[in-house]
Structures are given as structure tokens and as C-alpha cells.
TORDREN-819392 format. One line per 10 residues: their letters; for each residue x, y, z of N, C-alpha, C. Coordinates in Angstrom, 3 decimals, padded with zeros to 6 digits. Layout:
# TORDREN-819392
a = X/Y/Z/X/Y/Z/X/Y/Z  ...
//
This chain:
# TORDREN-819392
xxxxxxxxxx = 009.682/107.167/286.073/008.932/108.080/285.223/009.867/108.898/284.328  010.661/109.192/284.872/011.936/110.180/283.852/012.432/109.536/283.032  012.987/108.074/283.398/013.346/107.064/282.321/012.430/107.015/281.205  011.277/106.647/281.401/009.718/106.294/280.520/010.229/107.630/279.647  009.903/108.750/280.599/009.864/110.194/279.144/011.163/110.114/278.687  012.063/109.893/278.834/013.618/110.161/278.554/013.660/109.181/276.914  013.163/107.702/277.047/012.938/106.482/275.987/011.135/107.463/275.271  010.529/107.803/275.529/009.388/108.414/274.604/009.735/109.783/273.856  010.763/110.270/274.806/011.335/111.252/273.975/012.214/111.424/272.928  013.292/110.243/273.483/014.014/109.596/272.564/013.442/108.927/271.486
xxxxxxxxxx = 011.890/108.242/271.408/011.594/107.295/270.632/011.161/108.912/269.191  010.619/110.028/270.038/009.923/111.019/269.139/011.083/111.396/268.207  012.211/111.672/268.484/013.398/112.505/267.574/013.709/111.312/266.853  013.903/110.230/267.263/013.948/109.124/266.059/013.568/108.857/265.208  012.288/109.055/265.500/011.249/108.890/264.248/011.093/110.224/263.069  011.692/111.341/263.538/011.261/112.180/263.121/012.810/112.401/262.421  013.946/112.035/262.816/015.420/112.318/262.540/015.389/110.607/261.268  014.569/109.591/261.395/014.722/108.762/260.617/014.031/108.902/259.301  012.558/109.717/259.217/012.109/110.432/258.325/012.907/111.200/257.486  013.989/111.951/258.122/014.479/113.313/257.050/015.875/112.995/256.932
xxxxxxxxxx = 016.782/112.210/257.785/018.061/112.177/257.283/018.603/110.467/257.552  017.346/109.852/258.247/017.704/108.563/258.804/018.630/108.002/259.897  018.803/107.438/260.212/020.204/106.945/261.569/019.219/107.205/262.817  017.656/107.063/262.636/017.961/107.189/264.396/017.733/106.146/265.235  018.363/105.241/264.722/018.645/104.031/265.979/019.657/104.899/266.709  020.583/105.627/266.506/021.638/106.107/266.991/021.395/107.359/268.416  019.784/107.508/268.218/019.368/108.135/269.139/018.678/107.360/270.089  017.672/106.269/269.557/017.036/105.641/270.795/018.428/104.531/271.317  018.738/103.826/270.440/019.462/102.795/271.323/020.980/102.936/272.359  021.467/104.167/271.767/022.577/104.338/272.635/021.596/104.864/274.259
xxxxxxxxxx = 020.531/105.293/274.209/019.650/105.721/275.118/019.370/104.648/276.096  018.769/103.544/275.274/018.541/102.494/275.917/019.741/101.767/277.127  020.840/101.696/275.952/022.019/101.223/276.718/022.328/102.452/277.856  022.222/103.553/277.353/022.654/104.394/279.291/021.618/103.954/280.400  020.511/103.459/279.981/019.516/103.122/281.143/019.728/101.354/281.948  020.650/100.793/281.117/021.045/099.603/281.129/020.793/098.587/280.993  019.803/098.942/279.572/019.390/097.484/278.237/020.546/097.140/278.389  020.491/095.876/278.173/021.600/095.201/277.596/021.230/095.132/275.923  022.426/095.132/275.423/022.758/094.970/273.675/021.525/094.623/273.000  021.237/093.216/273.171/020.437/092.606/272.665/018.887/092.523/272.629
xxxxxxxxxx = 018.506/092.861/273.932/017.253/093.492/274.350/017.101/095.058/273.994  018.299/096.037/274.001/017.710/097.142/273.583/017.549/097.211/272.153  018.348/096.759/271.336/017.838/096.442/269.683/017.438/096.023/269.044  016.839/094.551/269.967/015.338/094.078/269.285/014.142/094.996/269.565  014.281/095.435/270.679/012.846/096.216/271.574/013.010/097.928/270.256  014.367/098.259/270.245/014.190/099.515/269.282/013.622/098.960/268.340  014.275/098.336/267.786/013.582/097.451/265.824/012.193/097.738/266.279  011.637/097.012/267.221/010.470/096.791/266.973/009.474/097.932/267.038  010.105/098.817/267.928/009.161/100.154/268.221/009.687/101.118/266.991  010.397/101.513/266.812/010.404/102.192/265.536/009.489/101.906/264.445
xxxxxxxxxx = 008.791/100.611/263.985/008.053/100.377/263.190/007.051/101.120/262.767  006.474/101.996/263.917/005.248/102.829/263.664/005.734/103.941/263.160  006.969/104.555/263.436/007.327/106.026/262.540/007.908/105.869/261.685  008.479/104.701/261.254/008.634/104.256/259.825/007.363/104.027/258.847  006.622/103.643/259.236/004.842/104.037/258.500/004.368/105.246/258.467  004.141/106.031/259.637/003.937/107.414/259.338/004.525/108.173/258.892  006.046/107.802/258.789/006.925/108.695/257.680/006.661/108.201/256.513  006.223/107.194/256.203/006.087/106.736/254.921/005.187/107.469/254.118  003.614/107.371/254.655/002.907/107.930/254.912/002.954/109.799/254.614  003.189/109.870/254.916/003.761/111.187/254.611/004.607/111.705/253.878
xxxxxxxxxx = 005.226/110.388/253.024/006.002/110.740/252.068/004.971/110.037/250.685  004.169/109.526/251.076/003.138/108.776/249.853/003.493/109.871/248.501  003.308/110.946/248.401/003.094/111.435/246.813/004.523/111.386/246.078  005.507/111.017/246.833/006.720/110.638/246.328/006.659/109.396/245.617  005.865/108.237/246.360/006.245/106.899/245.629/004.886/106.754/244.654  004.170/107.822/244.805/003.415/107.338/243.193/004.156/107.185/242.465  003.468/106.925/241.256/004.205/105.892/240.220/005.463/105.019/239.800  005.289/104.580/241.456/006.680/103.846/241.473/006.887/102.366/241.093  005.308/102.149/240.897/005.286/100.129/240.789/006.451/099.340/240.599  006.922/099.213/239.689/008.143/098.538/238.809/009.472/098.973/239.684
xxxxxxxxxx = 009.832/100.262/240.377/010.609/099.894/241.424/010.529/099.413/242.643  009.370/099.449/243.198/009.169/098.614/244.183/008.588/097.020/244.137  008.303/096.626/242.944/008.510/095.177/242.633/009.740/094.805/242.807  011.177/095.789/242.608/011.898/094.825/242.283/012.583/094.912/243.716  012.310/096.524/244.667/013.355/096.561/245.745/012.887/096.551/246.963  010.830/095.853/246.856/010.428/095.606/248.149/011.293/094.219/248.466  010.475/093.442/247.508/011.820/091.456/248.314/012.933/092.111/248.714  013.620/092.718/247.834/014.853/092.490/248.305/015.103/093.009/249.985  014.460/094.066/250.269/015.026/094.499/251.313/013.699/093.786/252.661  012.731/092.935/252.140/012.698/091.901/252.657/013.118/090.852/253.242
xxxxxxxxxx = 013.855/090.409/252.376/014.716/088.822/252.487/016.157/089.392/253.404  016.426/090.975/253.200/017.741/091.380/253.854/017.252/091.280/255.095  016.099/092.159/255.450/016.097/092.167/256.754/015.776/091.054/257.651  014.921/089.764/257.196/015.235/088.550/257.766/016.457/087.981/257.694  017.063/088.299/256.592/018.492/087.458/256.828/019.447/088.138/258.301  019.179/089.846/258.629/019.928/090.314/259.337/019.200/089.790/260.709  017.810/089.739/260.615/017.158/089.452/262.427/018.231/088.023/262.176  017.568/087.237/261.107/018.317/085.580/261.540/019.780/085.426/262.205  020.341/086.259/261.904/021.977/086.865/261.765/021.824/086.979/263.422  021.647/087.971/263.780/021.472/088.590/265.233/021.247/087.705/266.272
xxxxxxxxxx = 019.528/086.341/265.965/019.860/085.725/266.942/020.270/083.941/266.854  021.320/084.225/265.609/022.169/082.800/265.793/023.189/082.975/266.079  023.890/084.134/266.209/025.189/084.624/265.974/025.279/084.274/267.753  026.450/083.812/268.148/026.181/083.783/269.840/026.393/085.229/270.266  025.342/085.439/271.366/024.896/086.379/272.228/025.993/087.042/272.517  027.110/086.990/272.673/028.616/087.851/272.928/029.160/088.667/271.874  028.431/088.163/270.044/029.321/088.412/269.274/028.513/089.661/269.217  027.186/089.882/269.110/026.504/091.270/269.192/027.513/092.068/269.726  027.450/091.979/270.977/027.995/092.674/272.256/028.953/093.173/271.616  030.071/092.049/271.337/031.313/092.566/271.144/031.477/093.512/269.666
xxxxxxxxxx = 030.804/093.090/268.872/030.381/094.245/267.278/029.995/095.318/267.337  029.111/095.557/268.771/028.165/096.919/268.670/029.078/098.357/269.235  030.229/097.770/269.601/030.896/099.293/269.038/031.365/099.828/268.152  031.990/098.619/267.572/032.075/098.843/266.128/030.975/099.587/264.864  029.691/098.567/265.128/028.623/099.070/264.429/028.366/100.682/264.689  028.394/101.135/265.664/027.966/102.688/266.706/028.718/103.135/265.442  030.486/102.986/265.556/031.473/104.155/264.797/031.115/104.127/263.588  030.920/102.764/262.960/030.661/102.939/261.519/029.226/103.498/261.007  028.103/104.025/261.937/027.066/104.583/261.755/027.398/105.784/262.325  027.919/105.985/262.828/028.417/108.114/263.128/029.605/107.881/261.876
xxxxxxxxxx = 030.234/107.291/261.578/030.890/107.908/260.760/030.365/108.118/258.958  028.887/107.326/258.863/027.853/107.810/258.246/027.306/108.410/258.022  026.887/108.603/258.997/026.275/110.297/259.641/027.024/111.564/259.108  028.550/111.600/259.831/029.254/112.581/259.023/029.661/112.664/257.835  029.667/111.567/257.506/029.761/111.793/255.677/028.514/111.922/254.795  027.607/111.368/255.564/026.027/111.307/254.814/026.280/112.844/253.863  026.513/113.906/254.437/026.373/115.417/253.431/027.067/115.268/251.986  028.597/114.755/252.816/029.551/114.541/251.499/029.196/113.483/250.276  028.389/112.238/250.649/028.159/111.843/249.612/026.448/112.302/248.869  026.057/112.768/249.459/024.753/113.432/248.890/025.311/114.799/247.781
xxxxxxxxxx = 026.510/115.442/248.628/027.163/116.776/247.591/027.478/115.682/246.190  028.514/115.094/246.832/028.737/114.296/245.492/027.731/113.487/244.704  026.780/113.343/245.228/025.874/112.422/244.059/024.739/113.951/243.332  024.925/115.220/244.249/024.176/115.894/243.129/025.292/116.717/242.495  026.340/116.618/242.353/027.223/117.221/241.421/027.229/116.050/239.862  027.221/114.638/240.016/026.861/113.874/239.165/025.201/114.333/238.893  024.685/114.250/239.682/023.499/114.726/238.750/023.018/115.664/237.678  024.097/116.853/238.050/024.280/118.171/237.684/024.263/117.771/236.114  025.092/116.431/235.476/025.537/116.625/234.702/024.513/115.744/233.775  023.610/115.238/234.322/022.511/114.494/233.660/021.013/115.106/233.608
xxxxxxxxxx = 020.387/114.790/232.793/019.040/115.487/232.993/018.143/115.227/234.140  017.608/115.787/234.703/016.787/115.570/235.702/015.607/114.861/235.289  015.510/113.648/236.238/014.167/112.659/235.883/012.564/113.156/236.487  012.111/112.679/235.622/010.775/113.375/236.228/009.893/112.509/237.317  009.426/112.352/238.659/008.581/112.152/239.772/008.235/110.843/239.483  008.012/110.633/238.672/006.783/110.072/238.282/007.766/108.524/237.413  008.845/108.693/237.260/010.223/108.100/236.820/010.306/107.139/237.262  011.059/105.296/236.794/011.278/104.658/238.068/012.715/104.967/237.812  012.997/104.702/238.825/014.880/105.023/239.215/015.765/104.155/238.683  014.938/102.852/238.788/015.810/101.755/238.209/016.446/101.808/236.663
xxxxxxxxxx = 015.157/102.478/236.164/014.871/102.652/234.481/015.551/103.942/233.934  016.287/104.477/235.441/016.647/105.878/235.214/018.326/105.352/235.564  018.488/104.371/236.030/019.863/104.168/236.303/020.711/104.251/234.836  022.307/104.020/235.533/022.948/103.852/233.904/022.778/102.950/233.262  023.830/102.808/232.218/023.440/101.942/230.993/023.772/100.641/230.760  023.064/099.564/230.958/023.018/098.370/231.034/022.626/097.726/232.215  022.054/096.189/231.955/021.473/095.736/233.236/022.145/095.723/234.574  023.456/095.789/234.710/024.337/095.634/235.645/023.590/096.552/236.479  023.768/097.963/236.183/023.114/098.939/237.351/022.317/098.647/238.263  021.159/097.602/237.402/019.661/097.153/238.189/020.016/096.136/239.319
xxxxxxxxxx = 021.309/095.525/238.751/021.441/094.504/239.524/022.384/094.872/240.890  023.067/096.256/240.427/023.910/096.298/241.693/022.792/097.085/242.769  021.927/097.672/241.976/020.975/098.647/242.839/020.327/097.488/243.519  019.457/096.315/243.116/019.005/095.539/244.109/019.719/094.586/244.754  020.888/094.517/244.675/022.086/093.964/245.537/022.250/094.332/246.494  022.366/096.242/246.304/022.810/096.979/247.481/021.664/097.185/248.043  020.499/096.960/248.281/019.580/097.360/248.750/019.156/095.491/249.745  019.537/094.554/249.014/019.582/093.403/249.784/020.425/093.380/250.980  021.498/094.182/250.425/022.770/093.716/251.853/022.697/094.874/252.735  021.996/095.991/252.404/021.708/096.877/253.378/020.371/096.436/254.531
xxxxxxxxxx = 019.470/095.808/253.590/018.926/094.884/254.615/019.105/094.145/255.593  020.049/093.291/254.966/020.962/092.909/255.674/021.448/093.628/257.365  021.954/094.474/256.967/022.457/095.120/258.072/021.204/096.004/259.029  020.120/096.414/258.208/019.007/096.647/258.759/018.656/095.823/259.874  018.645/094.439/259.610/017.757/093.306/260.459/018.468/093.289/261.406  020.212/093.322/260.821/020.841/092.817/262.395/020.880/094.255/263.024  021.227/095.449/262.973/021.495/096.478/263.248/020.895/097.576/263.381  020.431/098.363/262.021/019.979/099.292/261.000/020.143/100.419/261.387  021.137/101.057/261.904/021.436/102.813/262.486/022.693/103.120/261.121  021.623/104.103/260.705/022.426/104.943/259.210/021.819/103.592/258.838
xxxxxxxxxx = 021.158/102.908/258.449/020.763/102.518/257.516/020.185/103.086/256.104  019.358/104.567/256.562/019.350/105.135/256.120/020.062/106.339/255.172  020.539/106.500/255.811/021.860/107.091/255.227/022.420/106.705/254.449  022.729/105.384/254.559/023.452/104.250/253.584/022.570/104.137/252.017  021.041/103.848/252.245/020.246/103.681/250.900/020.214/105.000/250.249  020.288/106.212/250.678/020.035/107.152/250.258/020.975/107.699/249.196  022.865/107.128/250.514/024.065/107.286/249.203/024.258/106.405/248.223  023.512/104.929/248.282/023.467/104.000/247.129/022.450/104.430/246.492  021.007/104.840/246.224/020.188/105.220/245.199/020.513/106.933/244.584  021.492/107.266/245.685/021.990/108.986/244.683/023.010/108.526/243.761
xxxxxxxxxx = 023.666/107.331/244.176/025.004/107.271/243.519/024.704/106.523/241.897  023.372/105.797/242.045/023.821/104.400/241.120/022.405/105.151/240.099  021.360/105.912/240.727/020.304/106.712/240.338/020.282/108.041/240.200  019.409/108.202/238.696/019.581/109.649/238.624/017.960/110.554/239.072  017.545/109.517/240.326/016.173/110.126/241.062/016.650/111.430/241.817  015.434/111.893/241.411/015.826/113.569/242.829/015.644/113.046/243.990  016.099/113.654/244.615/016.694/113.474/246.127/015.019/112.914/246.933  014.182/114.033/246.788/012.883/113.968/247.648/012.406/112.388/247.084  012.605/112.151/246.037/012.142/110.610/245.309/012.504/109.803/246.608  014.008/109.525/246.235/015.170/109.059/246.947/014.726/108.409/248.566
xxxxxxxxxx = 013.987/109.795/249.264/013.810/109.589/250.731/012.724/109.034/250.876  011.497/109.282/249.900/010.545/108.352/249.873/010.707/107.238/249.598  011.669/106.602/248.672/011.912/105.372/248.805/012.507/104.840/249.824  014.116/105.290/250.512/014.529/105.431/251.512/013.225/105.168/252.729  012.361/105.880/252.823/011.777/105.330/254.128/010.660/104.396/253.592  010.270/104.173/252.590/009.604/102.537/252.483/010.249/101.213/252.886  011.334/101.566/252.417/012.221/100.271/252.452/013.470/099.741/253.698  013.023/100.808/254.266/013.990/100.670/255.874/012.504/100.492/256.939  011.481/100.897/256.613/010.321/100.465/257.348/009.967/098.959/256.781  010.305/098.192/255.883/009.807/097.045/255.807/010.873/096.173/255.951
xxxxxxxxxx = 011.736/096.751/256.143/013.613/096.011/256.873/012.937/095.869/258.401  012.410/097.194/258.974/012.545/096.847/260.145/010.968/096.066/260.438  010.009/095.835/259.539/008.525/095.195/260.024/009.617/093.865/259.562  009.684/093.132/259.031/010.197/091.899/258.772/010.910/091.491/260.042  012.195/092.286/259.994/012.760/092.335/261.215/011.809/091.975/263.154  010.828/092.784/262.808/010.423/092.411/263.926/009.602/091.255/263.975  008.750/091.140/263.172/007.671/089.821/263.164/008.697/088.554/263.414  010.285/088.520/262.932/011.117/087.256/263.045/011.558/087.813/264.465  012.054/088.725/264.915/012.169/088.664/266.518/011.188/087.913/267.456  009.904/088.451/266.700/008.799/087.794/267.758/008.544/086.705/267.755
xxxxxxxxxx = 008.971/086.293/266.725/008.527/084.578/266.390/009.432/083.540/266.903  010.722/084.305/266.763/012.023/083.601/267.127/012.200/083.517/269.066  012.588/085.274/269.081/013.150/085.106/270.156/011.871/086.210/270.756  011.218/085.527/271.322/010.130/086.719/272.361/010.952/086.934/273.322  011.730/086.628/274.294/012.083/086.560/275.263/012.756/088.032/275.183  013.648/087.807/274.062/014.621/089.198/273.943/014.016/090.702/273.571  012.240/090.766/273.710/011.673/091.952/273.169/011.054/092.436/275.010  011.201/093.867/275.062/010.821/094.781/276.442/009.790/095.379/275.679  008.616/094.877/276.201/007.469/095.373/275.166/007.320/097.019/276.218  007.591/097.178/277.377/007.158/098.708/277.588/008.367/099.462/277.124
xxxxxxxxxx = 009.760/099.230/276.281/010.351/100.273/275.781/009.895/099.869/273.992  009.149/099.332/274.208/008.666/098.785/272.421/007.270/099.921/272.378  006.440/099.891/274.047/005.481/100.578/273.392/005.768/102.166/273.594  007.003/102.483/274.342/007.289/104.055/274.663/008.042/104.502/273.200  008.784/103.184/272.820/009.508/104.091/271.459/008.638/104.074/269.973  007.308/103.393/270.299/006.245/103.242/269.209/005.594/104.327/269.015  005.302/104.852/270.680/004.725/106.021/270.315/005.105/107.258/269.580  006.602/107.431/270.723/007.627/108.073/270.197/007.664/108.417/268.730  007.667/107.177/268.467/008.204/107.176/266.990/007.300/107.721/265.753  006.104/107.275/266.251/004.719/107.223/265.441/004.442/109.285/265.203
xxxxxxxxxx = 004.653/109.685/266.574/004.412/111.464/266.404/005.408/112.028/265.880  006.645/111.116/265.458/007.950/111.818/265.438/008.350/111.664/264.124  007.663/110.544/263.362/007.086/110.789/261.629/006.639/111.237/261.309  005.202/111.786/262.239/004.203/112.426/261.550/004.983/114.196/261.605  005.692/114.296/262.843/006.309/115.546/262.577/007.413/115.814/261.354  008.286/114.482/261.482/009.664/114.563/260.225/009.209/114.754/259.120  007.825/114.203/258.475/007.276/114.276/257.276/006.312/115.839/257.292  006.354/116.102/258.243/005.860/117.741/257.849/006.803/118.869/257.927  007.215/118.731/259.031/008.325/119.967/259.231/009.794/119.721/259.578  009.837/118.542/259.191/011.490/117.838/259.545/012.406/118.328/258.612
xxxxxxxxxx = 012.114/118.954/257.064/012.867/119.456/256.232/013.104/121.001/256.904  013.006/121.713/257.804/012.790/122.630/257.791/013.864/122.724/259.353  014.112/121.730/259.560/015.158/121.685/260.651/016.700/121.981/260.142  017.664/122.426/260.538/019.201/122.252/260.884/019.418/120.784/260.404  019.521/120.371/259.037/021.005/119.165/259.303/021.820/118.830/259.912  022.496/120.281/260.546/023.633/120.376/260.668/023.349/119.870/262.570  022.250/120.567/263.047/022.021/120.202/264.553/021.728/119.099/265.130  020.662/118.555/263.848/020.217/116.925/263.636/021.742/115.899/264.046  022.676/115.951/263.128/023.509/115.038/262.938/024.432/115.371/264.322  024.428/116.399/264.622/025.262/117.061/266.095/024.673/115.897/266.700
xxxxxxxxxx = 023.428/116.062/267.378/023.111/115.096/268.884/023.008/113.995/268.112  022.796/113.387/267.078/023.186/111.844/266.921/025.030/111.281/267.357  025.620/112.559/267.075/027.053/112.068/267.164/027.037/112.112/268.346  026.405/113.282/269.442/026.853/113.231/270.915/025.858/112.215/271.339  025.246/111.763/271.442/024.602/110.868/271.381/025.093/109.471/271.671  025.718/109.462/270.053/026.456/107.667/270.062/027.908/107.997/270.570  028.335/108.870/270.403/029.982/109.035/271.424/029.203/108.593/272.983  028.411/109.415/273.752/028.266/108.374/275.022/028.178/107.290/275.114  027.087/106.799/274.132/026.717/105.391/274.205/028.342/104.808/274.269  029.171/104.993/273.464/030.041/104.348/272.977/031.066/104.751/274.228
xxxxxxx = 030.817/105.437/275.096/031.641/105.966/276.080/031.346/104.878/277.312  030.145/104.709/277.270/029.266/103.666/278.342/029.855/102.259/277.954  029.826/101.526/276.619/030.192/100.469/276.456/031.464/100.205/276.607  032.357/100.659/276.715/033.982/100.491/276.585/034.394/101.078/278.045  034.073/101.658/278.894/034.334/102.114/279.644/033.569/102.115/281.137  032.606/101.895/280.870/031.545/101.759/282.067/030.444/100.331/281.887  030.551/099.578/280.777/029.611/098.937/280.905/030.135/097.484/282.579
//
């Protein structure tokens, strides 16, 4: 029973920490692994339960992506096709190479985390120096000058998929410093897009888990971190701006330092 609330509790701050600053695989799955998922079962079973607070954050970010058509024609596929390419990735890759990557992956998503501020400072000091686009703007059309921009913006939004399907902790984080950097959208735009497009990384993602590999999905930590997740959008999208950044990104780091303490040392 403590386990159950420990993964529903975990599934709630995820959802609600993936809404407003993103990365919280970094909260449910290092969780999973202290209870003793193994690798592969705890990050298909997260992918899949996160799905619901990636909708209700979405959801709650709806008046952001009005009038967005024309960017999301061009950067729903893409981060489509990423996130099947990353599930496909995950289960052809042999079963050891996960294992042996996912500490790696942990550092390079806390060390996301801690920079996530620094490149957000830096992409609104570039902004500073451009006019501010209006809501209602597409980003793409707002990028710089010439087609290249469009193309690196749906590039980077493919290969972040990418890493979504196989991975996706700071995924968020990651789209947020590629559409501040390459776009001159306001930030609140930004996260509404940000959580459309890491929620359909991870629905893709899961429908190819299920199809592929059922075996590797724990549907009761799929339905504890669904729930989790589902109240923990509906909270991030109301009062998640109104939290500490600074406390947020704290327990993700203490967080994945255990996890990462467990795998190298205790697994």
C-alpha cells in the first residue's frame, strides 16, 4: 500500500512538474527503479501512464494554442514519427543497452534541469531585442529569416522525439530551449506548445509499446501513474505557475541523484 501511494504520488508531481517546467520522468521513474522496476519495465509503464497529464495539461493550456494551425501542421508529424522512431529504438536496441545508457540519460536530464533557467534567461534577453509576437502568431512564421529556421525548428523537434520515445525526461525542457532559441514566441506560447507535443511523443510512444512489446508494460504502475498524472495537470495548469522553480527543480535533482545512486551502486 505505501508503494501504490509512494508511485500515485509520484505519478501527481509529474504531471503537474511536466505541465510547468517539464522533466518529470525524472520524478516517477527514478521512483520506480527504488521500488525495483527494472529499466525497461519502469519506462515503458511511466511513458504510458503519464499520457493522461500530458492531456490535461494540454488542456489547460488550450487558449495558448489557438490560432496555431500552420504550426502544428508542420510540428505535430514531426514529433510523431520521433516518438515512434524512439519507442522502435528502445525495443530493438538489446535489452542491456537501455540498462547500460540509463545513467547516462538520468545526468544528461538533471543536467537540463539545471540549465533549463540559463537557457530560458538567454533566449529572453534575445527576445528583448526583437518585437514581441502577438498570441495569436505562428512561431514558425515568427522565426528568423529564411527557410532554414523552419527547417531546423522541425528537425529539432523530430529528434527530440526521438529521444521522447526512447526516454523523454527533460524532454521538455529541451523543446522549450529549442522553440525560445530559434522562436521569437512568448514563453506561455512556448509551453503550450511544449506540452502538446511531448504528450503526442509520449501517446505514439505508447500505442507502439503496446503493440510491440505488451509484455514490458505493469499496467498497475501505468494505472497509479495515470491517475497521478491526470490530477497533477489539472493542478500544473492552474496553479503550477505559482510554485518555486527553484524547489521544483531541487527534488527532481534529489530525486535522480538517488535513482542514479541505486543504479551504480546498489542495483
Amino acid at each position: 500500500m505505501l508503494q501504490a501511494l509512494a508511485i500515485l504520488a509520484a505519478g501527481f508531481w509529474a504531471g503537474m512538474i511536466n505541465v510547468v517546467v517539464g522533466s518529470g520522468t525524472l520524478v516517477t521513474f527514478p521512483v520506480l527503479l527504488l521500488f525495483g522496476y527494472s529499466p525497461l519495465v519502469a519506462n515503458v509503464s511511466n511513458n504510458i501512464g503519464l499520457v493522461g497529464g500530458g492531456i490535461t495539461g494540454t488542456l489547460g493550456y488550450r487558449s495558448e494554442l489557438a490560432g496555431r494551425a500552420a504550426t502544428l501542421k508542420r510540428l505535430l508529424p514531426a514529433s510523431a514519427l520521433g516518438g515512434i522512431t524512439g519507442a522502435l529504438l528502445l525495443l530493438v536496441l538489446p535489452a542491456g543497452a537501455f540498462q547500460t545508457i540509463v545513467p547516462v540519460l538520468i545526468v544528461v536530464g538533471l543536467v537540463m534541469v539545471v540549465w533549463g533557467p540559463a537557457i530560458q534567461r538567454a533566449a529572453r534577453r534575445r527576445r528583448a531585442h526583437v518585437p514581441a509576437v502577438a498570441t495569436t502568431a505562428d512561431p514558425l512564421e515568427a522565426a528568423g529569416p529564411g527557410p532554414h529556421y523552419r527547417v531546423a525548428i522541425v528537425a529539432g523537434v523530430y529528434v527530440l522525439g526521438i529521444y521522447g520515445g526512447y526516454f523523454g525526461a527533460a524532454q521538455g525542457v529541451l523543446l522549450v530551449g529549442l522553440l525560445s532559441v530559434l522562436t521569437t514566441a512568448t514563453l506561455q506560447s512556448i509551453t503550450g506548445l511544449k506540452n502538446l507535443l511531448t504528450t503526442v511523443v509520449n501517446a505514439v510512444a505508447a500505442v507502439t509499446f503496446m503493440a510491440v512489446s505488451w509484455h514490458s508494460v505493469n499496467w498497475t504502475v501505468v494505472l497509479l501513474i495515470s491517475v497521478g498524472s491526470a490530477l497533477g495537470g489539472v493542478a500544473g495548469a492552474r496553479v503550477g505557475r505559482r510554485l518555486s522553480p527553484v524547489l521544483l527543480r531541487t527534488i527532481i535533482v534529489i530525486v535522480g541523484l538517488a535513482a542514479l545512486a541505486r543504479l551504480l551502486f546498489f542495483a
